[in-house]
C-alpha positions as CSV (number, residue, x, y, z in Angstrom):
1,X,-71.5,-18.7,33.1
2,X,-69.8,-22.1,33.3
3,X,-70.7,-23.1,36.5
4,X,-74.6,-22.0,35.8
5,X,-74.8,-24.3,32.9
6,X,-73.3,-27.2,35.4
7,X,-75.7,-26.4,37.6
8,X,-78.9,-26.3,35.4
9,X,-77.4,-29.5,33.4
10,X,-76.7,-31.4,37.1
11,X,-80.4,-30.1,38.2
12,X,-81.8,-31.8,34.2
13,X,-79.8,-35.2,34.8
14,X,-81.2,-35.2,38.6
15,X,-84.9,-34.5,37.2
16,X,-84.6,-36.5,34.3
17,X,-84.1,-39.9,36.5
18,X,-86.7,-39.1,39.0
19,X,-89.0,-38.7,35.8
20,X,-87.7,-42.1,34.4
21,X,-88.0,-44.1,37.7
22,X,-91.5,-43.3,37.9
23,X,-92.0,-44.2,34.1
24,X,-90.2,-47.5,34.8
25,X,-92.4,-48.0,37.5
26,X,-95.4,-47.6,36.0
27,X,-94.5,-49.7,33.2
28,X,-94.0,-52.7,35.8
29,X,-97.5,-52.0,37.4
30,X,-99.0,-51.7,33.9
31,X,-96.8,-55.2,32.8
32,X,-97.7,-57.2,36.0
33,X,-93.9,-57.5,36.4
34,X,-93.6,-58.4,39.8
35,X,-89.8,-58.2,39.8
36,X,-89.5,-54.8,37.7
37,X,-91.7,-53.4,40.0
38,X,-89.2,-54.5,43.3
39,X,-86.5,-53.4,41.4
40,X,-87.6,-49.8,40.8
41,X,-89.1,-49.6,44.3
42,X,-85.4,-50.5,45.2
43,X,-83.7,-47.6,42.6
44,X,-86.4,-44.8,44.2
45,X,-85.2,-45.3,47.4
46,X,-82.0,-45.1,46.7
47,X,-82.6,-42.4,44.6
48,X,-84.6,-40.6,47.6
49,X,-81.5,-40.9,49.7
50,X,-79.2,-39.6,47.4
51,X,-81.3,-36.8,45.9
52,X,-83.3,-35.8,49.6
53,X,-84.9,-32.8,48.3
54,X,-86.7,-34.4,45.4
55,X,-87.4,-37.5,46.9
56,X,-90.3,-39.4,45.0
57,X,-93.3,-39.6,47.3
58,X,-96.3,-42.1,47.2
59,X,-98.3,-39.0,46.6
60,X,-96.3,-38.3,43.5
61,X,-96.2,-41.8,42.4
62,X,-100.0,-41.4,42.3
63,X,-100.0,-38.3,40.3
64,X,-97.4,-39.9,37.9
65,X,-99.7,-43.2,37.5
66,X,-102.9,-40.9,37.0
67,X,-101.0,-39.3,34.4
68,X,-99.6,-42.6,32.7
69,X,-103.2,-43.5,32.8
70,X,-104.9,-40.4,31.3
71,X,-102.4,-40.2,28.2
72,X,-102.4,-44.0,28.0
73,X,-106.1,-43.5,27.2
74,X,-105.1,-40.8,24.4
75,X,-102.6,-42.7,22.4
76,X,-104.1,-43.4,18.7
77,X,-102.3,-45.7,17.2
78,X,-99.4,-46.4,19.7
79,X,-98.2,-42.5,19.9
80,X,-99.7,-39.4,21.4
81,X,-99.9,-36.3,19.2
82,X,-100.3,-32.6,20.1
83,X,-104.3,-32.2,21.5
84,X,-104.3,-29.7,18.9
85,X,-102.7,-31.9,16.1
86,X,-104.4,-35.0,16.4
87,X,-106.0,-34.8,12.6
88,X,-102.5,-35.6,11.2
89,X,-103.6,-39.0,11.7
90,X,-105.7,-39.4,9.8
91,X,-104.4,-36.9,7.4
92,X,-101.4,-38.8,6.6
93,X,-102.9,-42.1,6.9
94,X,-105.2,-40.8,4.1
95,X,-102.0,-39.3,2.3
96,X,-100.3,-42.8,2.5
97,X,-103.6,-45.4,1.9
98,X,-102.6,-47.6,-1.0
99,X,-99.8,-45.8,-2.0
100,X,-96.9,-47.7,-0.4
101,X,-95.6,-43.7,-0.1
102,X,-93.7,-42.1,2.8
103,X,-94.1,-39.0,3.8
104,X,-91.2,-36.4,4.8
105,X,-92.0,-33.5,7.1
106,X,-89.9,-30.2,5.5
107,X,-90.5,-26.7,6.9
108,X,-93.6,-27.3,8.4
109,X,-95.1,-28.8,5.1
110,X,-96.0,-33.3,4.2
111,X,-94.7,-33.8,0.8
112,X,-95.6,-37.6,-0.2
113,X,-92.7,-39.3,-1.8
114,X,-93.3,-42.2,-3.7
């Protein structure tokens, strides 16, 4: 059993910093940072020849970007919710308009503290 749960957590760190070059990356495009963007090209390649069979291709560099792009476009407020739980929003915005409240999320339930 110990040397599955190496595997699997070697496999997560591995797919984890694929994912967050690509992030990193995208954030440099979407930043104009010239040298961010160098710099991450620099850490996928090396990445690439370290990690040959989940090397990060141009093709899914574009997939990654499209994506970065369509939730980009979904963000209210600086964070993306759930599709399905967007009216929060505006639920506890409503909940917290002139109160000066916070609001605590406790077994599923809002309870406005004041």
């Amino acid at each position: 059993m110990g040397t599955n749960r190496a595997l699997k957590n070697l496999e997560h760190r591995i797919l984890n910093r694929r994912r967050n070059l690509m992030n990193r990356y995208a954030l440099a495009l979407r930043m104009q940072d010239r040298e961010m963007v160098q710099d991450s090209l620099v850490a996928m390649r090396r990445f690439n020849r370290k990690n040959p069979t989940v090397v990060i291709t141009s093709k899914a560099l574009k997939k990654s970007l499209k994506a970065w792009a369509r939730v980009s476009g979904q963000a209210q407020h600086g964070i993306i919710l759930s599709k399905n739980l967007r009216g929060l929003s505006g639920e506890v915005r409503f909940a917290l308009q002139g109160r000066g409240s916070q609001v605590n999320e406790r077994g599923g339930n809002f309870h406005l503290h004041r």
